[in-house]
Backbone bond lengths (Angstrom), bond angles and torsions (degrees), N, CA, C in turn:
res aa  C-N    CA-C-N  psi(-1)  N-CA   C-N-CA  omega(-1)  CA-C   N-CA-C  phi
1 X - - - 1.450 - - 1.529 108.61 -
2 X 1.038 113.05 124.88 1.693 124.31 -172.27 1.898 105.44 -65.33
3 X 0.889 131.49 164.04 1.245 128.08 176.10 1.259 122.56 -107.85
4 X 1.457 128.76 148.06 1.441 117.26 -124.61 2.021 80.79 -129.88
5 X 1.488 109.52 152.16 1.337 116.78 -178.48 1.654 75.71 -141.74
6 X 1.469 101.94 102.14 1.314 119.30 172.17 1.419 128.09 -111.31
7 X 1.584 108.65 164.95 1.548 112.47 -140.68 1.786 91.30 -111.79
8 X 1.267 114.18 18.77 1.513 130.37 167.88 1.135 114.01 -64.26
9 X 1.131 119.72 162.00 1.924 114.54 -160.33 1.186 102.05 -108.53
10 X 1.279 138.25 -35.75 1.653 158.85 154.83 1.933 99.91 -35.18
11 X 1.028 100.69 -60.64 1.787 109.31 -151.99 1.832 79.75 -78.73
12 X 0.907 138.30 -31.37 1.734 143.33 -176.13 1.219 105.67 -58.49
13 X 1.603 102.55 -51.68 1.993 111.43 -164.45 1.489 83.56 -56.06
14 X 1.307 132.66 -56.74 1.460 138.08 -150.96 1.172 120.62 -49.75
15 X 1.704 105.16 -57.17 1.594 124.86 174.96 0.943 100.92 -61.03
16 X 2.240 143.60 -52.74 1.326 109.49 -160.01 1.670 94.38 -91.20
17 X 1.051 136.44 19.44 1.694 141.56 162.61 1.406 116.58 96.02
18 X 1.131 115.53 3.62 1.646 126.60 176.90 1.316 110.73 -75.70
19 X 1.698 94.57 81.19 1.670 96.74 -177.12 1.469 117.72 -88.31
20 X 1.256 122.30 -26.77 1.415 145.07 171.65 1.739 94.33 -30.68
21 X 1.786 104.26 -82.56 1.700 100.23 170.10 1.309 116.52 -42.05
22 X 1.387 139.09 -48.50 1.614 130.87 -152.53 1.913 84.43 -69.76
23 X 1.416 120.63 -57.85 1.183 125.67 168.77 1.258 129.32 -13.59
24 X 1.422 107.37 -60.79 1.524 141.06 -171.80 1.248 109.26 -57.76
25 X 1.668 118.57 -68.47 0.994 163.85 -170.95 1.748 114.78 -56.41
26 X 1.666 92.19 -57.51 1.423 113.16 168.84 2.175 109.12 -45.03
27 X 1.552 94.87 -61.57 1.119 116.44 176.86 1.615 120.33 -35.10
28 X 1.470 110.99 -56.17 1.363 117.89 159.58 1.085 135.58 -75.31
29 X 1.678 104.83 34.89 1.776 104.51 -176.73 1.393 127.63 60.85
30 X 1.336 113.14 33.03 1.704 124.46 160.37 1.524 107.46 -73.44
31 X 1.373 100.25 115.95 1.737 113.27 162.86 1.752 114.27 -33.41
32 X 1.387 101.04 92.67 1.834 90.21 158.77 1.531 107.35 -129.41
33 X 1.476 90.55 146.82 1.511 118.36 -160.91 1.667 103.12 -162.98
34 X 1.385 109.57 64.60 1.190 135.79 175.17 1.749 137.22 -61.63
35 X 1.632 93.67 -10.91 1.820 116.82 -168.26 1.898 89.81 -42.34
36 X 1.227 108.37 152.70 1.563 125.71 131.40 1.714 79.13 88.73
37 X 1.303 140.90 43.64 1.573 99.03 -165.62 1.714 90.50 -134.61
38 X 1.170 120.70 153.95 1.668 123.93 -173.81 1.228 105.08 -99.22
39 X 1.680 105.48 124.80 1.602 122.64 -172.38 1.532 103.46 -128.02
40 X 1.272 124.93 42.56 0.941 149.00 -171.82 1.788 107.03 -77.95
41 X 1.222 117.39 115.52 1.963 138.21 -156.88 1.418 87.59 27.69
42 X 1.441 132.95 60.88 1.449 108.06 130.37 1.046 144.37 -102.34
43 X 1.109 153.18 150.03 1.881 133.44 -171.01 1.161 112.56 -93.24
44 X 1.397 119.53 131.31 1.324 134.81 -174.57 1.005 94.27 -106.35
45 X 1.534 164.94 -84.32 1.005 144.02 -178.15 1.793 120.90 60.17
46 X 1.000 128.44 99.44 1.256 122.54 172.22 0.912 111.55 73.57
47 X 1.502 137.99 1.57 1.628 131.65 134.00 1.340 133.76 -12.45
48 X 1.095 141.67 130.76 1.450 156.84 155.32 1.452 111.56 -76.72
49 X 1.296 116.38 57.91 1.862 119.22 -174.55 1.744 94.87 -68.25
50 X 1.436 142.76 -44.42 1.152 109.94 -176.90 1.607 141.26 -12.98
51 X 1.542 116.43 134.79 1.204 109.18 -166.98 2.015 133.66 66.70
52 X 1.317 109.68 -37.92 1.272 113.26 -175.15 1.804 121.52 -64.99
53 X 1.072 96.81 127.65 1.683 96.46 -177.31 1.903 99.89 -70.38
54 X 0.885 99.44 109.17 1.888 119.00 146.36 1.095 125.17 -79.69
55 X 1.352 141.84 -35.58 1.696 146.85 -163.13 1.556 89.94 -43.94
56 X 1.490 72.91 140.65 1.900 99.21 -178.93 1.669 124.73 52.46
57 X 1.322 121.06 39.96 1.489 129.45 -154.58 1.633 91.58 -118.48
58 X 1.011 87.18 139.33 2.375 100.00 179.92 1.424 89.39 -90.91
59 X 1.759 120.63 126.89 1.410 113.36 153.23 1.175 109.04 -137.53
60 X 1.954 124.52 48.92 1.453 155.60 151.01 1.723 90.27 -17.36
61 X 1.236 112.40 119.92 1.743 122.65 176.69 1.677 111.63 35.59
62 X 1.272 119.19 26.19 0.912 115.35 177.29 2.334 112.20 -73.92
63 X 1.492 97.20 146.75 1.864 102.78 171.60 1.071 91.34 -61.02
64 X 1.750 134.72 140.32 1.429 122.07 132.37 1.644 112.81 -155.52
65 X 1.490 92.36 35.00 1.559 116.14 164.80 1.659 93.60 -47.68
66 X 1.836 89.49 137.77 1.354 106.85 173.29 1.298 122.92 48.08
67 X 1.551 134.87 22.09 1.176 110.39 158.18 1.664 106.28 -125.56
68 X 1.324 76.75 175.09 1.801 100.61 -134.86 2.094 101.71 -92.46
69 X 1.458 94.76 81.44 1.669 82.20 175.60 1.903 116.99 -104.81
70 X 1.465 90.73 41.49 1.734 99.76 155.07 1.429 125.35 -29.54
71 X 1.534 113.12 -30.24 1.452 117.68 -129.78 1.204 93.96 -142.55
72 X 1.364 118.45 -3.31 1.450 140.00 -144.82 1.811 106.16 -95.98
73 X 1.160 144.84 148.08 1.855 136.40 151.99 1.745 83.89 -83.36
74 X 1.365 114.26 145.35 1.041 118.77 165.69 1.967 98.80 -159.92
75 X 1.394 89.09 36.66 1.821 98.34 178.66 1.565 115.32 -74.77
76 X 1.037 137.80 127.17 1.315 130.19 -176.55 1.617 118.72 91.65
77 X 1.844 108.75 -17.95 1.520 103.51 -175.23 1.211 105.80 -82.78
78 X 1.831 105.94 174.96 1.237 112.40 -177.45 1.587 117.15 -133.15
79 X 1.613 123.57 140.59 1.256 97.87 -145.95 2.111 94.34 -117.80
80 X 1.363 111.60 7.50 1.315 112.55 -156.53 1.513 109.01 -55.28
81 X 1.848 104.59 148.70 1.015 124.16 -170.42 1.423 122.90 51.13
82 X 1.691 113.49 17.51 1.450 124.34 149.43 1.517 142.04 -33.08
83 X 1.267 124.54 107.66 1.295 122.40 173.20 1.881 106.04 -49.06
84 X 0.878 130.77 101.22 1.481 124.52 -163.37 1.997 116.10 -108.84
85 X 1.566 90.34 -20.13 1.659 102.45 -166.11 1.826 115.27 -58.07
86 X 1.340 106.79 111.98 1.419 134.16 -167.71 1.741 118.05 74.22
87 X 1.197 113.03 40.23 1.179 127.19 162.97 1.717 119.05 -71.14
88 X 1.236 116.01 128.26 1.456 110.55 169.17 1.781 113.58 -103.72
89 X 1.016 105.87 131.91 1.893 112.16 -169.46 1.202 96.54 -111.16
90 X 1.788 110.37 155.43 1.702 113.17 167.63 1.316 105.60 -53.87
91 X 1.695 92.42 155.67 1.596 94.28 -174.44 1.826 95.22 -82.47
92 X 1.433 125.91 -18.36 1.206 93.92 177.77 1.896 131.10 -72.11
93 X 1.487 95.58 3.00 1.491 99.18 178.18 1.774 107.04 -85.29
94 X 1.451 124.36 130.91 0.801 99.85 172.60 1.814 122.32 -102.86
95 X 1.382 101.42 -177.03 1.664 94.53 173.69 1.414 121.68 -53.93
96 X 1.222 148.66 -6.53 1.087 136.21 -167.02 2.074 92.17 -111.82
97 X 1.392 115.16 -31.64 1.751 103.09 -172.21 2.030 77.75 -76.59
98 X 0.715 158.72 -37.07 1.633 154.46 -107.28 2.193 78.51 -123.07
99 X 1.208 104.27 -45.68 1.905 93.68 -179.96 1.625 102.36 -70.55
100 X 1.577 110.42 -56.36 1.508 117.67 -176.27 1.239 90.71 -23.45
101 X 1.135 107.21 -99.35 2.036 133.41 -162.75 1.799 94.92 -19.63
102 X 1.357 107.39 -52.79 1.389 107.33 -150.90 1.508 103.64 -75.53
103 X 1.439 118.09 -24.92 1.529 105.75 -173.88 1.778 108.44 -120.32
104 X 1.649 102.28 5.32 1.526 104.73 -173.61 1.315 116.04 -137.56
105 X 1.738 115.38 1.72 1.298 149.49 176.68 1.568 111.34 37.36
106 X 1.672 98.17 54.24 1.427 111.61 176.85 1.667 109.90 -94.52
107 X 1.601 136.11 137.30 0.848 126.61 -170.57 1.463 103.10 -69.03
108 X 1.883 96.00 156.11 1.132 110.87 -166.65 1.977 105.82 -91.24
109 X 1.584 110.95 135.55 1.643 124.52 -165.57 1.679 95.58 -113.93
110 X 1.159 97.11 113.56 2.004 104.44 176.03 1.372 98.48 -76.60
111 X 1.306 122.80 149.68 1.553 134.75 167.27 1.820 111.89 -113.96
112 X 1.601 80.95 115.06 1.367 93.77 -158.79 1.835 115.08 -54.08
113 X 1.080 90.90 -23.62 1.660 102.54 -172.28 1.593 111.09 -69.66
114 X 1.218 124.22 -7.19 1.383 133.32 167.64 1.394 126.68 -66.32
């Protein structure tokens, strides 16, 4: 699936970095449905990823220190050359798909048994 630079109002706040609104916004039950989408050097930073589908999403040097995708789909994304320091990942990813991705920008494979 090709990766999508979409004309969604959610995935916009992101790219020009106005996470506070996506935050905000998120909060009041704004539709996010984020799969497939290129986050390529943007800073996430202080994101509210709970709940949001990521699968299959480019975040090539992307900021995303400290936020928290516990809660997160992040099946199929890819995180290489990621700012990563205090990030929380599903627990079904483990440390070794979570280094792959990060230094060989292979998509990331959850293990279901986790």
């Amino acid at each position: 699936m090709p990766l999508l630079k979409t004309d969604d109002p959610m995935y916009q706040l992101l790219r020009d970095g106005d996470i506070k609104t996506f935050n905000s916004k998120k909060e009041e039950g704004a539709k996010v449905d984020l799969s497939n989408c290129d986050f390529r050097n943007v800073d996430l930073k202080g994101l509210d990823a709970a709940g949001v589908d990521f699968s299959g999403c480019y975040f090539r040097q992307a900021d995303i220190r400290g936020v928290d995708f516990s809660e997160t789909n992040l099946r199929g994304a890819s995180i290489n050359g990621s700012k990563v320091s205090g990030a929380y990942f599903p627990k079904q990813l483990s440390a070794l798909e979570i280094e792959l991705s990060l230094v060989h920008g292979t998509r990331m494979r959850y293990d279901e048994k986790a």
